[in-house]
N, C-alpha and C positions, 0 to 999 in steps of 0.2 A: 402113553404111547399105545398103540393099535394094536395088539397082538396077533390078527387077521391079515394086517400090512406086512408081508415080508420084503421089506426093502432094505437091499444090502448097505451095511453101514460099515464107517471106519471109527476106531476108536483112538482118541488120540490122548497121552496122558501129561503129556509137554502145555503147561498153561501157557507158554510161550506161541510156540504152534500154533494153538489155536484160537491165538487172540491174531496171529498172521494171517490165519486161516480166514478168522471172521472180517476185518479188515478187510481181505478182497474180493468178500460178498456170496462167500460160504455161511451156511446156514447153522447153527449149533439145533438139535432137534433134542437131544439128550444131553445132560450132565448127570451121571451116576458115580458111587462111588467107587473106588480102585479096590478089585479083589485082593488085593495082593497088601496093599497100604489102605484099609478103609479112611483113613484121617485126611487123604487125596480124592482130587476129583478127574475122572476119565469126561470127555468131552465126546460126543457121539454127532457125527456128520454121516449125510446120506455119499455113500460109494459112489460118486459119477467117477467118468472118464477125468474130467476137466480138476477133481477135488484130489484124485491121485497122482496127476502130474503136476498138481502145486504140491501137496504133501511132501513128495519127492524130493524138487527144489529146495522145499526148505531144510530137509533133511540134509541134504548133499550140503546146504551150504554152511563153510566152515561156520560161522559168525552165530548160529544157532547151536552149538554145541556147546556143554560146560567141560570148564578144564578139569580133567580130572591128575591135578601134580601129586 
């Protein structure tokens, strides 16, 4: 990736997400791995308007969430 491009990204760590994401024709530009968990991968989409109001959706909706019993 460019390090001269500063184009705002979102990072998404849900492989769920962002196979939803890629599916409605959102662009994956990065897979790195998760600072936090390296043995994970954080998925990297460019910031539009349009890629934060699906993120949203999917987040809100119940059916993407794990149970936590």
């Amino acid at each position: 990736m460019n390090q001269n491009n500063r184009t705002k990204t979102k990072a998404v760590r849900s492989q769920r997400i962002a196979w939803l994401l890629r599916k409605e024709g959102f662009k994956i530009i990065n897979v790195v791995p998760s600072r936090c968990r390296p043995e994970l991968d954080v998925f990297i989409f460019e910031a539009t308007p349009e890629l934060c109001a699906a993120l949203d959706q999917h987040i809100r909706n119940k059916d993407n969430r794990r149970n936590k019993d």
